[in-house]
BALOBA-1460 file (C-alpha; in Angstrom, 3 decimals):
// residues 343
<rec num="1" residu="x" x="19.082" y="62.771" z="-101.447"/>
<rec num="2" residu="x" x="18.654" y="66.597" z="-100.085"/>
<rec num="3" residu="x" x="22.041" y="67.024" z="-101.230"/>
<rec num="4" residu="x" x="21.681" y="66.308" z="-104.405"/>
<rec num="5" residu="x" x="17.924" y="68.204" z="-104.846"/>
<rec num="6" residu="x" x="20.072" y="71.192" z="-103.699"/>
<rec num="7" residu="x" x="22.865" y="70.675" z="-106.164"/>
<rec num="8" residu="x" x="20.575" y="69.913" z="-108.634"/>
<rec num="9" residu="x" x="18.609" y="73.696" z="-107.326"/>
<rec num="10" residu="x" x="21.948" y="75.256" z="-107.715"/>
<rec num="11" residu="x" x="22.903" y="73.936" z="-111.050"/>
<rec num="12" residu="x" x="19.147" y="75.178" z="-112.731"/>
<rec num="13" residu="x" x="19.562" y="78.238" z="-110.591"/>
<rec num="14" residu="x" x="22.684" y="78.707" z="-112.466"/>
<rec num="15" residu="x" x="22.229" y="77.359" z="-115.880"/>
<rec num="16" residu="x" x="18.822" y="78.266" z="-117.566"/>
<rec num="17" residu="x" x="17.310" y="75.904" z="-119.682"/>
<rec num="18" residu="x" x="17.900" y="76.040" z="-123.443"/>
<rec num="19" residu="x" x="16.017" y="75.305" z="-126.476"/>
<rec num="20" residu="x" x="18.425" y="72.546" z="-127.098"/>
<rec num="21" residu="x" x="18.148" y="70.926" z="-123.673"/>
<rec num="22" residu="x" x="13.880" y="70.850" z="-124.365"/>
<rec num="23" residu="x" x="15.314" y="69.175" z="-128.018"/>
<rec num="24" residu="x" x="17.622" y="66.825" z="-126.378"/>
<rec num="25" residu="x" x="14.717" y="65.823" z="-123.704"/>
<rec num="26" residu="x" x="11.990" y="65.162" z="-126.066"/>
<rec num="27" residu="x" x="15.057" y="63.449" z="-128.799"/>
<rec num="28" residu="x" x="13.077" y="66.166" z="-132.018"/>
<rec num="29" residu="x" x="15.565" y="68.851" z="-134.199"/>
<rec num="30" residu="x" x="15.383" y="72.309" z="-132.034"/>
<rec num="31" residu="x" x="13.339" y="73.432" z="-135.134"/>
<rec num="32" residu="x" x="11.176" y="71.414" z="-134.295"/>
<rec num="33" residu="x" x="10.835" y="72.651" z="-130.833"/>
<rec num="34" residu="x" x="11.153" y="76.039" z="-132.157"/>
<rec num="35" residu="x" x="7.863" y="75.714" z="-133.939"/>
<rec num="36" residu="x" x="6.023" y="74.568" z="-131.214"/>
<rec num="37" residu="x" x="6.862" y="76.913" z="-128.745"/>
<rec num="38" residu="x" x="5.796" y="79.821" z="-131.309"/>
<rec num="39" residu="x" x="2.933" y="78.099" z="-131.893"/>
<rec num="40" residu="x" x="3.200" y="77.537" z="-135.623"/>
<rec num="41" residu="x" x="1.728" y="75.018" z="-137.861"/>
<rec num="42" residu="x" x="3.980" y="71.564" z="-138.808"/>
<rec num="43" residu="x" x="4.813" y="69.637" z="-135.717"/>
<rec num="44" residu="x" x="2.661" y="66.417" z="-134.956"/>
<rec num="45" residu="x" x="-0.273" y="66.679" z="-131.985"/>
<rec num="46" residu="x" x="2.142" y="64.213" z="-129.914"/>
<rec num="47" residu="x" x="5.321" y="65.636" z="-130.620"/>
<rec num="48" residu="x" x="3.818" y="69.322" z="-129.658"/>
<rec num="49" residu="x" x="2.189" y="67.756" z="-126.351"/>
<rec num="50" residu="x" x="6.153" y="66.002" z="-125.544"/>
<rec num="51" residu="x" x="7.950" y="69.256" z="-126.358"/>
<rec num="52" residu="x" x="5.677" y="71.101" z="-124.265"/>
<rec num="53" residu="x" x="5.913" y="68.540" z="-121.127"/>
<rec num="54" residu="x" x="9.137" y="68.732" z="-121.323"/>
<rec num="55" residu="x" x="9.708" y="72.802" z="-121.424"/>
<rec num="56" residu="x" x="7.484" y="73.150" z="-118.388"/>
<rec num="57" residu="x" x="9.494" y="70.411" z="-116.956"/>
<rec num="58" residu="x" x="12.825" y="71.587" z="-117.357"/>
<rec num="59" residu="x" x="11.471" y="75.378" z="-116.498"/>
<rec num="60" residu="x" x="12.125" y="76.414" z="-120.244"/>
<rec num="61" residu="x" x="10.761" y="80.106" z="-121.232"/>
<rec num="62" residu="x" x="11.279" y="81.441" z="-124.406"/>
<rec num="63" residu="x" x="13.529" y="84.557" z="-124.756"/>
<rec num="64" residu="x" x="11.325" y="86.260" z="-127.122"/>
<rec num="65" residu="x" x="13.874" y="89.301" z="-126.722"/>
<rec num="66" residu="x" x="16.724" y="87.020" z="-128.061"/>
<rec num="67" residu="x" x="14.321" y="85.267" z="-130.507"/>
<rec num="68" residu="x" x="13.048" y="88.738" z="-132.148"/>
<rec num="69" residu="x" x="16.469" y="90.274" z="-132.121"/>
<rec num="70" residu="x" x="17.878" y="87.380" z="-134.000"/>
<rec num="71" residu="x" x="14.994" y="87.231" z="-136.548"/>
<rec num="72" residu="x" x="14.738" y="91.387" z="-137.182"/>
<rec num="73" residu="x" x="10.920" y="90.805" z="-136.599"/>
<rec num="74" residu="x" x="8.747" y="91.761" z="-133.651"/>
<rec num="75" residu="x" x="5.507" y="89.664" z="-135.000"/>
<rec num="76" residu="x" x="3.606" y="92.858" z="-133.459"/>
<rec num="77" residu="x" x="0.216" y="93.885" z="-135.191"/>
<rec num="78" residu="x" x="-0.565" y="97.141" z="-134.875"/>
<rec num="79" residu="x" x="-4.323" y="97.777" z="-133.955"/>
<rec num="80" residu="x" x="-5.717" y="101.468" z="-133.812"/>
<rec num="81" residu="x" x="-9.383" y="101.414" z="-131.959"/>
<rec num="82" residu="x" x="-11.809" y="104.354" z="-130.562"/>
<rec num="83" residu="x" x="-11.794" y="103.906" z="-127.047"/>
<rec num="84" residu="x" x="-15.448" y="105.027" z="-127.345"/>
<rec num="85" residu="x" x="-17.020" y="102.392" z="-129.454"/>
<rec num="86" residu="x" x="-17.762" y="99.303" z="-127.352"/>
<rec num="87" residu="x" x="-18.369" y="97.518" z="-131.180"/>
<rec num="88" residu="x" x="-14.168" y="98.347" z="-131.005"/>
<rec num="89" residu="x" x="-13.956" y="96.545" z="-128.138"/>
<rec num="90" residu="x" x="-15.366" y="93.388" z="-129.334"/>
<rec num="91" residu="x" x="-12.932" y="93.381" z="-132.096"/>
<rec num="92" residu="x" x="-10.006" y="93.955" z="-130.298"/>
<rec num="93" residu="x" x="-11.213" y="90.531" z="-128.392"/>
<rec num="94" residu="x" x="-11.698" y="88.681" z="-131.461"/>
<rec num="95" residu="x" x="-8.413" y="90.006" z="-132.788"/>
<rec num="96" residu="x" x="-6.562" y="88.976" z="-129.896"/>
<rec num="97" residu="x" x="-7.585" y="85.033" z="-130.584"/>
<rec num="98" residu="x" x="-6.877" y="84.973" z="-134.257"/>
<rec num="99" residu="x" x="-3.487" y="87.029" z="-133.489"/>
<rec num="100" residu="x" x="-2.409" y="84.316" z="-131.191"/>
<rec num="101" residu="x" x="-3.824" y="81.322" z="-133.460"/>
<rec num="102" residu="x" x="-1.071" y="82.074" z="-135.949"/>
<rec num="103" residu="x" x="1.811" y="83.096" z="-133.632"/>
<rec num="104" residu="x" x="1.109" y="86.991" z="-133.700"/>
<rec num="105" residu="x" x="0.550" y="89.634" z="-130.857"/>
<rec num="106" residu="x" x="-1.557" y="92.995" z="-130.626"/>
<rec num="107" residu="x" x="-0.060" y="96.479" z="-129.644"/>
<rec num="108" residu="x" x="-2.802" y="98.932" z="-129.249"/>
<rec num="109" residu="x" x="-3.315" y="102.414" z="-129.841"/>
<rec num="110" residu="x" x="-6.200" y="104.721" z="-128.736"/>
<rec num="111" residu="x" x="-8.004" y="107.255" z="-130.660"/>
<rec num="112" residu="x" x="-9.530" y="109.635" z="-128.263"/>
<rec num="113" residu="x" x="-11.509" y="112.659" z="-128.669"/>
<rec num="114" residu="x" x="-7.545" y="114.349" z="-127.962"/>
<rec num="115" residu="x" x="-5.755" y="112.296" z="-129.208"/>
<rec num="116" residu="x" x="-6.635" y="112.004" z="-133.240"/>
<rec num="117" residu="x" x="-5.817" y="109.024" z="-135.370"/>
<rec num="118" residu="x" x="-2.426" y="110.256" z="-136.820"/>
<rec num="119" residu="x" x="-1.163" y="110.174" z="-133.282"/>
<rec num="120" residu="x" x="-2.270" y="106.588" z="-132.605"/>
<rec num="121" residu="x" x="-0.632" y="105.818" z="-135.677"/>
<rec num="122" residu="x" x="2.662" y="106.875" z="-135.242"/>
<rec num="123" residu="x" x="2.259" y="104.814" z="-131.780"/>
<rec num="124" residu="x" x="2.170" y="101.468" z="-133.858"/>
<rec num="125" residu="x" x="5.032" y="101.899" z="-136.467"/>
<rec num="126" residu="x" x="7.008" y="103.079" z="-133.161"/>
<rec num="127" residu="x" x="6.745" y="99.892" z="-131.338"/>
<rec num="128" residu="x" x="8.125" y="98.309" z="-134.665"/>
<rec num="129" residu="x" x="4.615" y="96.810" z="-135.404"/>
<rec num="130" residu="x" x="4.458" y="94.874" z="-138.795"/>
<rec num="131" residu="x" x="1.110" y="95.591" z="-140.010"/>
<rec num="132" residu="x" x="-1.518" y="97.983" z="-139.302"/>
<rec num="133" residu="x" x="-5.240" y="97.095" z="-138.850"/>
<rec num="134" residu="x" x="-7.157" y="100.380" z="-138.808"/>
<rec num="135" residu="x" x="-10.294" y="100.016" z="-136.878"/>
<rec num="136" residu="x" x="-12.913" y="102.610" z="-138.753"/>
<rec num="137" residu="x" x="-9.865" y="104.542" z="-140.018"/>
<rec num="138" residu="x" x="-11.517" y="108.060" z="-140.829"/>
<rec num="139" residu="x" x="-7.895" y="109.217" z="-142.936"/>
<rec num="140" residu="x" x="-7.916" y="110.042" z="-146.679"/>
<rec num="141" residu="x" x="-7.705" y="106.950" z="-148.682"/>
<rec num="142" residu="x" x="-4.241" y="108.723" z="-150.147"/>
<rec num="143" residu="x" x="-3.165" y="108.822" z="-146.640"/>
<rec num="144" residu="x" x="-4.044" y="105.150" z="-146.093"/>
<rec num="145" residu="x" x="-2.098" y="103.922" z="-149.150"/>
<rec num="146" residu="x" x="1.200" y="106.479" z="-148.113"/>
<rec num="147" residu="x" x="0.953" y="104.898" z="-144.807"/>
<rec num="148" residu="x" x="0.611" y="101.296" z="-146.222"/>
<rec num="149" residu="x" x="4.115" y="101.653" z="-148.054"/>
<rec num="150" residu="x" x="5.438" y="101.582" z="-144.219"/>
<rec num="151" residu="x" x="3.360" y="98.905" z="-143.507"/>
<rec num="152" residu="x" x="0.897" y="96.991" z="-144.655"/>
<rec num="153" residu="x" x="-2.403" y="98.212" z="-143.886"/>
<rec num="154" residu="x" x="-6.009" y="96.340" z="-143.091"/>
<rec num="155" residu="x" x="-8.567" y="98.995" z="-143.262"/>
<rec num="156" residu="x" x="-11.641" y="97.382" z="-141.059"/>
<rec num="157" residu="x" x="-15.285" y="98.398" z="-140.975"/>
<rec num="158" residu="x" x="-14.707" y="101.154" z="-143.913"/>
<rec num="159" residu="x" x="-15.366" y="101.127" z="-147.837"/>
<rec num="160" residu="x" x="-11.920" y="102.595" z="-149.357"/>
<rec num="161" residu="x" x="-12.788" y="103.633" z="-152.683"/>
<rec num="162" residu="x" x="-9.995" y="105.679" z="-153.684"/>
<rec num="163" residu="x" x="-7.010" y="103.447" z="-153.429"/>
<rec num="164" residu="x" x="-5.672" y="100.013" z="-153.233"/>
<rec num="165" residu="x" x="-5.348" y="98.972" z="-149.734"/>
<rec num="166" residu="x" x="-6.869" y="95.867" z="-147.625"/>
<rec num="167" residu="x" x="-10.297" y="96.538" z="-146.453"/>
<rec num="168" residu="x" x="-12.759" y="93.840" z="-144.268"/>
<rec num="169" residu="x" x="-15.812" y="95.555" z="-143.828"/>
<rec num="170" residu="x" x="-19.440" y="94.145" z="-143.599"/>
<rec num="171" residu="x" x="-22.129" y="96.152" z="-146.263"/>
<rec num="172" residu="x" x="-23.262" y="98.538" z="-144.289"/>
<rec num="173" residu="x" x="-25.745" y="99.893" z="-146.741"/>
<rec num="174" residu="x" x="-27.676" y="96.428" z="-147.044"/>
<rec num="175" residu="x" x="-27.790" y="95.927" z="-142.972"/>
<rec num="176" residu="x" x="-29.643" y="99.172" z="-142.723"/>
<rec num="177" residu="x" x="-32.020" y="98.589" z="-145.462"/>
<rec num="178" residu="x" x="-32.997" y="94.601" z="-143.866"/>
<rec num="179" residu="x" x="-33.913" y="97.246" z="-140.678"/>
<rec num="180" residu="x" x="-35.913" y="99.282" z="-142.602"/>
<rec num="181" residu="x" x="-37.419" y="95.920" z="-144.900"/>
<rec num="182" residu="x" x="-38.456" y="94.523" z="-141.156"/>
<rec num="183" residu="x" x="-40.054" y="98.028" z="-140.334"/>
<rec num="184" residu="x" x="-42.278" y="97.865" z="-143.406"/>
<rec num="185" residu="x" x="-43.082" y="94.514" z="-143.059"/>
<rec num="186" residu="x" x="-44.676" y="95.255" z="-139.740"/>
<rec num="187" residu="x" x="-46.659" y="97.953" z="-141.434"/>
<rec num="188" residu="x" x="-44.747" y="100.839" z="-140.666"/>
<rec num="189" residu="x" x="-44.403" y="103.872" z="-142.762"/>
<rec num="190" residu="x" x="-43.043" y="106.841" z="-140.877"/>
<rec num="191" residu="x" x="-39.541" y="105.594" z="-140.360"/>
<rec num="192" residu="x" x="-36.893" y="108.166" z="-139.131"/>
<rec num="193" residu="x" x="-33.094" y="108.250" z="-139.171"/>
<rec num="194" residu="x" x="-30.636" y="109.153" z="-136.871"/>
<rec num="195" residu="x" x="-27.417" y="109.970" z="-138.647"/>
<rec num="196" residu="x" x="-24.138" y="108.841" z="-137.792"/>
<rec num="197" residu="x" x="-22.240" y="112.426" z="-138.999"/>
<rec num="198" residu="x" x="-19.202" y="112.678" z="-141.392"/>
<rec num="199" residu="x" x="-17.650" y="109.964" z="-142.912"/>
<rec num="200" residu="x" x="-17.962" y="106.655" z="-145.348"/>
<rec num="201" residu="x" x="-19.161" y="104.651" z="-142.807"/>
<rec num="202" residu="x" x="-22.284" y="106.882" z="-141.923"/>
<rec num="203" residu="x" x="-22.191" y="107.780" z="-145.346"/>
<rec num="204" residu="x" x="-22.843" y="103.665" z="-146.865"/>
<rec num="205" residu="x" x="-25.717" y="103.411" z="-144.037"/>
<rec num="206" residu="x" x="-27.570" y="106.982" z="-144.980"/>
<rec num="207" residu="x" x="-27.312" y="105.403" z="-148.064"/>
<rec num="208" residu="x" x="-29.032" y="102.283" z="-147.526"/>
<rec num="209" residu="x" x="-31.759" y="104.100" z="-145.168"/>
<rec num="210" residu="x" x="-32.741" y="106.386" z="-148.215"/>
<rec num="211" residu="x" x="-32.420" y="103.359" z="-151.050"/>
<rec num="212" residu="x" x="-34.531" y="101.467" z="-148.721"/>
<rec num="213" residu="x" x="-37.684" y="103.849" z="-148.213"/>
<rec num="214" residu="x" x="-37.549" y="104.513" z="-151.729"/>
<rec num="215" residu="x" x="-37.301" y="100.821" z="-152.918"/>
<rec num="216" residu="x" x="-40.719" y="100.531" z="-150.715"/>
<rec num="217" residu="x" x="-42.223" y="103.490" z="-152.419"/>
<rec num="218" residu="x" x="-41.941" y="105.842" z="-149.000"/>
<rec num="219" residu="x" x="-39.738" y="108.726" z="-150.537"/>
<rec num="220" residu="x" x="-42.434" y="111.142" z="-149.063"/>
<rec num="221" residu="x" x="-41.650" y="109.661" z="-145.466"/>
<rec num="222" residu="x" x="-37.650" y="109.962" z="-145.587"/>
<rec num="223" residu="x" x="-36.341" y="111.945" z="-142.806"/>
<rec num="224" residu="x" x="-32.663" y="111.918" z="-141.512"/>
<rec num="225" residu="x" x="-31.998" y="113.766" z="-138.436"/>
<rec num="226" residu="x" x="-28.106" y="115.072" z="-137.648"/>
<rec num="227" residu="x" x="-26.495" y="112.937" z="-135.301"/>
<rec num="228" residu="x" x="-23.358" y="111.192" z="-134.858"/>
<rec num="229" residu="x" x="-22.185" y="107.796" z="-132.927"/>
<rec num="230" residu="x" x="-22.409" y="108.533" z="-129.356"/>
<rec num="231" residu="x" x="-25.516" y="108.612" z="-127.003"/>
<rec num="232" residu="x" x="-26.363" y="112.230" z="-126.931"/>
<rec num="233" residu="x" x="-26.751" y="112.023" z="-130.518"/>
<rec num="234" residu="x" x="-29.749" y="109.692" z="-129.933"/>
<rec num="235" residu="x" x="-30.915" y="112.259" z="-127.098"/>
<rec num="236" residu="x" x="-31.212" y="115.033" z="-128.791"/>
<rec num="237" residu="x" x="-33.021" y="113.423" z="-132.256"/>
<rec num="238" residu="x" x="-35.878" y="112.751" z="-129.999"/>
<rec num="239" residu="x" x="-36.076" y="116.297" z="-128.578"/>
<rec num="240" residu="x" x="-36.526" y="117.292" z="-131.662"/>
<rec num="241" residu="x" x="-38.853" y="114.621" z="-132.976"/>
<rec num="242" residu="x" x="-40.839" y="115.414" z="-129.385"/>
<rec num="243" residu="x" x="-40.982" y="119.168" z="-130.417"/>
<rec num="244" residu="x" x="-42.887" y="118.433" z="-133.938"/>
<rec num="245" residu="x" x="-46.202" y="117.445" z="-134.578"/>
<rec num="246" residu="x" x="-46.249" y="114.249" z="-134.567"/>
<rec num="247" residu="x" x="-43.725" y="110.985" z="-134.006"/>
<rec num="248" residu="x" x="-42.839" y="108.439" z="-136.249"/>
<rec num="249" residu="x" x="-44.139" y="105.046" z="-136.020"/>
<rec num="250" residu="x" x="-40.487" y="104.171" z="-136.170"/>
<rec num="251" residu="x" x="-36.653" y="105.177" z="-135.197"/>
<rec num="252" residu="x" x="-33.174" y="103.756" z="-137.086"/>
<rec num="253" residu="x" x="-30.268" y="105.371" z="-135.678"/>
<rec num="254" residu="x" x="-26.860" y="104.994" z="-137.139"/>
<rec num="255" residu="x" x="-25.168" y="102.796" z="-134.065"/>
<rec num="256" residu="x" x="-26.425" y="101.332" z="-130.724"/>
<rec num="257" residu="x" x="-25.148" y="103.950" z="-128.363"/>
<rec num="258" residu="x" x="-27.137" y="106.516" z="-130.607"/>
<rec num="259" residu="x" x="-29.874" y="104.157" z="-130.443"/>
<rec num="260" residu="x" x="-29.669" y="103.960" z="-126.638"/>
<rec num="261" residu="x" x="-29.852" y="107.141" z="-126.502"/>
<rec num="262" residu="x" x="-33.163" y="106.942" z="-127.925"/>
<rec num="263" residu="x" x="-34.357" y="104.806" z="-125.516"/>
<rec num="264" residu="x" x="-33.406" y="106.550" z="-122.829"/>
<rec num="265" residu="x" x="-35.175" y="110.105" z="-125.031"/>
<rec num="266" residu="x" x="-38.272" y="108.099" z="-125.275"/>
<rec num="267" residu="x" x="-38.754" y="106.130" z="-121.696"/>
<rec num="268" residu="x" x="-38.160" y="109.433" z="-120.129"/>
<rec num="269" residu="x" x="-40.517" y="111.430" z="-121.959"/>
<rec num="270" residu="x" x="-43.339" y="108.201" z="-121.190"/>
<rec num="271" residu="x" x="-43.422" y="107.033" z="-124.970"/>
<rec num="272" residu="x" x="-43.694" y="103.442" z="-125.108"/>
<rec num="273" residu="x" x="-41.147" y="101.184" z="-126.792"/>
<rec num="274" residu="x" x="-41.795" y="99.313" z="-128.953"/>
<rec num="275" residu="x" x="-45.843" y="100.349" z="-128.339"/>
<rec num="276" residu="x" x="-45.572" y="103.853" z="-129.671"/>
<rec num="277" residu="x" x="-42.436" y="103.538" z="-131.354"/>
<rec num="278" residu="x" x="-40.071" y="100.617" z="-132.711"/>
<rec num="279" residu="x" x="-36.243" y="101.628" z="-132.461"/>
<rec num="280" residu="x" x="-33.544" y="99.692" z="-134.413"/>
<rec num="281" residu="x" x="-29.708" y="100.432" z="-133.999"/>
<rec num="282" residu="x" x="-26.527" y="98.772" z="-136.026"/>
<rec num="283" residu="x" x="-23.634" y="97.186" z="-134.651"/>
<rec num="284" residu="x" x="-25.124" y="94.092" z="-131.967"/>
<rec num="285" residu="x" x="-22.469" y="95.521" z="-129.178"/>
<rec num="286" residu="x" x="-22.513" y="93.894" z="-125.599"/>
<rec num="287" residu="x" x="-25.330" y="96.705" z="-124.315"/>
<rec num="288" residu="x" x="-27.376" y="96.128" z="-127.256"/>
<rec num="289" residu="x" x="-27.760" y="92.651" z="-125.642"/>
<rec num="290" residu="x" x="-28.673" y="93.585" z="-122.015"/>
<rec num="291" residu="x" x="-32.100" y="92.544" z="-121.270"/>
<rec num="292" residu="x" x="-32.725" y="96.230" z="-120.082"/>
<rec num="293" residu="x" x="-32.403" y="97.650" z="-123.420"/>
<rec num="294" residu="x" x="-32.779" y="94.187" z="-125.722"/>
<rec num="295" residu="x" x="-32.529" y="96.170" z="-128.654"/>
<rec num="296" residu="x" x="-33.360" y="94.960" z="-131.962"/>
<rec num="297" residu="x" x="-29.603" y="95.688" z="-134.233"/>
<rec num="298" residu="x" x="-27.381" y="94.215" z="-137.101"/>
<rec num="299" residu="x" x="-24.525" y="92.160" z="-136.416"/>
<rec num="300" residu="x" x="-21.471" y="92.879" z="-138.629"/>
<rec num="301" residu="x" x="-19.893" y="89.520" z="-137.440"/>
<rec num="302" residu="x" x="-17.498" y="91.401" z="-135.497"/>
<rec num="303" residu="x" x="-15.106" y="87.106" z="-134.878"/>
<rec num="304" residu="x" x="-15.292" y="87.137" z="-138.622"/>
<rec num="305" residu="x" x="-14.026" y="90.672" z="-139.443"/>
<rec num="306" residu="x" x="-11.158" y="90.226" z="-137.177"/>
<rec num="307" residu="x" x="-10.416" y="86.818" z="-138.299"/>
<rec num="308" residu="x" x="-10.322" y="88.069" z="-142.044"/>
<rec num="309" residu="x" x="-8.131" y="91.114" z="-141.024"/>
<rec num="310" residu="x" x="-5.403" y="88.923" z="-139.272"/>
<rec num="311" residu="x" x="-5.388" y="86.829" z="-141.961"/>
<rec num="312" residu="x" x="-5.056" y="89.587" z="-144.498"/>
<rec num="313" residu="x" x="-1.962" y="90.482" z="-142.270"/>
<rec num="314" residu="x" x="-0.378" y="87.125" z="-142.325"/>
<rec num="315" residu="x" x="-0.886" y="86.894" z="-146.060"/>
<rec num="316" residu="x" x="0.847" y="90.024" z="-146.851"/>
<rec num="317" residu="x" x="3.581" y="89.784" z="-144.097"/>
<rec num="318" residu="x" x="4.564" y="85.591" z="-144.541"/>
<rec num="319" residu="x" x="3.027" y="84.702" z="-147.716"/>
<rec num="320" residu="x" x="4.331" y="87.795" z="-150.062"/>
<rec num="321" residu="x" x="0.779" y="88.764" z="-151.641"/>
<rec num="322" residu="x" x="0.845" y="92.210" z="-152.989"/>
<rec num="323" residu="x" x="-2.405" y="92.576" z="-154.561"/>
<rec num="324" residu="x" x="-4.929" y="94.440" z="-152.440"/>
<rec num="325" residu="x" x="-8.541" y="92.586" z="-151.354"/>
<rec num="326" residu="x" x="-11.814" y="93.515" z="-150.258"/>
<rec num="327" residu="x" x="-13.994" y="91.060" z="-148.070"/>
<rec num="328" residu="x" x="-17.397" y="92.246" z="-147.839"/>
<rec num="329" residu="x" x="-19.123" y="90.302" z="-145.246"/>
<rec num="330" residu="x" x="-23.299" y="90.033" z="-145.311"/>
<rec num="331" residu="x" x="-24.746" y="91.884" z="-142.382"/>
<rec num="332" residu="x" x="-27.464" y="89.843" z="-140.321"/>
<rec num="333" residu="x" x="-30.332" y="91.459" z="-138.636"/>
<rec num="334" residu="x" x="-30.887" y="90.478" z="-135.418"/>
<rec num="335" residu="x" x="-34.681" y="90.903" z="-133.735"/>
<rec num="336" residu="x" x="-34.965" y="91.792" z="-130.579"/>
<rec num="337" residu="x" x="-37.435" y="93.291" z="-128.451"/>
<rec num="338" residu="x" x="-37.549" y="97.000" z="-129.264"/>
<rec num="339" residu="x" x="-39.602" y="96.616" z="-132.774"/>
<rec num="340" residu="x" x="-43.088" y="95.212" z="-133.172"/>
<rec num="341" residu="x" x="-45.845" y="95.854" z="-135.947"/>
<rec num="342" residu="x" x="-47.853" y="99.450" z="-136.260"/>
<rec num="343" residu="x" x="-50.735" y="99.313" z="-133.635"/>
């Protein structure tokens, strides 16, 4: 009996399993096997459960270096994120499941405060990726639409309003006017933005901060502050806030890590939160959830924006749609513990 487990060693250690030997096993078409092991739609619940018992059984593992050489594809999307944004991060996550739902992997590439976004890029298309989703792409939108004739391109987070590309975005402008709508319902009036600097994106939501106070009737209250998207930004707006007359009732700022930072301004200079001042932010990231800071956001929906942008992908690369699309998703405010009503 040892003799033959050894020959039996010897032969596998000699002969590796092929895709017909799983096909011959299970007694399905190796197309059928095929699909299964790539994970794509067609195959029966029973015959996918046989054809995998039987691959782990035989020690099958799929040569996707053979498989991709023989199709010309790499099934490779190209995702560009800023290292910095931990709302990024949460989308690369998401991206990562619906990627792997239809048969599809991520390559990343970073965009760092040295290394800009035409260099992160040029990363994708060189790992022969097939599509490009653009996390907060900040490029032209003539750039975008040269750069989708390489590939197909899924603009994510940003309004494109200049040419014909793939966008998922959530309204940006509406999430930051339901912050300020909950401000004035809790009888605030003095509401103060932190801006998020250059760009649609902080463009849309300076938008919605100044459509807001106006829709209520508070044009004489509007007062936007420079910022940008990082912590310090958040910092410094309450230095200078601290160094006027008098505080608002009530702080916006354009992302969570700005509004952070205003929390950390605030507790250090002993102004109570949300007793003195309420503080909002945009985004819901993971430390907007921490019970330390339990700040009160707006969720883009960041499983839904990456499940639209992968399929968006898959459309264009497998399904031959042409015609560029917008999804605009509904922001949702999410109350926390860092806004309460005007003592």
């Amino acid at each position: 009996m040892d003799d033959v487990a050894s020959a039996s060693r010897r032969d596998g250690a000699s002969k590796r399993p092929r895709l017909e030997d799983v096909a011959a096993r299970v007694g399905v078409s190796t197309a059928s096997v095929s699909l299964v092991l790539r994970g794509v739609p067609g195959p029966s619940e029973r015959t996918r459960q046989r054809v995998l018992k039987a691959a782990a059984e035989l020690g099958y593992q799929v040569d996707r270096t053979a498989s991709l050489l023989a199709s010309r594809r790499t099934r490779l999307l190209g995702v560009m994120v800023d290292i910095h944004s931990p709302f990024h991060a949460e989308l690369v996550e998401h991206l990562h499941t619906a990627a792997e739902e239809v048969g599809y992997d991520l390559v990343l590439s970073t965009q760092t405060r040295t290394r800009d976004e035409h260099t992160a890029v040029e990363t994708l298309l060189a790992f022969r990726s097939e599509a490009l989703i653009l996390l907060g792409p900040s490029a032209s939108g003539g750039a975008l639409a040269a750069l989708d004739r390489k590939a197909p391109v899924i603009a994510v987070g940003r309004r494109i309003a200049d040419a014909d590309l793939d966008v998922v975005r959530s309204a940006d402008d509406d999430g930051v006017g339901q912050v300020v709508d909950h401000l004035v319902e809790l009888g605030h009036r003095a509401i103060t933005y932190v801006d998020g600097g250059k760009g649609v994106i902080a463009t849309d939501r300076r938008r919605g901060y100044r459509a807001a106070m106006r829709r209520h009737g508070l044009d004489a209250h509007i007062r936007v502050l420079r910022g940008d998207h990082t912590e310090a930004a958040g910092e410094r707006a309450v230095r200078q806030l601290l160094d006027g007359a008098e505080l608002p009732t009530a702080i916006v700022a354009f992302n969570d890590q700005s509004a952070i930072g205003v929390l950390a301004a605030l507790s250090r200079a002993g102004v109570a939160v949300p007793g003195e001042v309420s503080v909002a932010g945009y985004d819901d990231d993971a430390l907007s959830r921490l019970s330390c800071f339990n700040l009160t956001t707006v969720s883009q929906n960041a499983r839904e924006q990456a499940r639209h942008a992968v399929v968006a992908a898959v459309e264009r690369l497998d399904q031959g749609r042409t015609e560029s699309r917008e999804v605009v998703l509904t922001p949702r405010l999410v109350l926390r513990g860092t806004t309460a009503e005007r003592v």
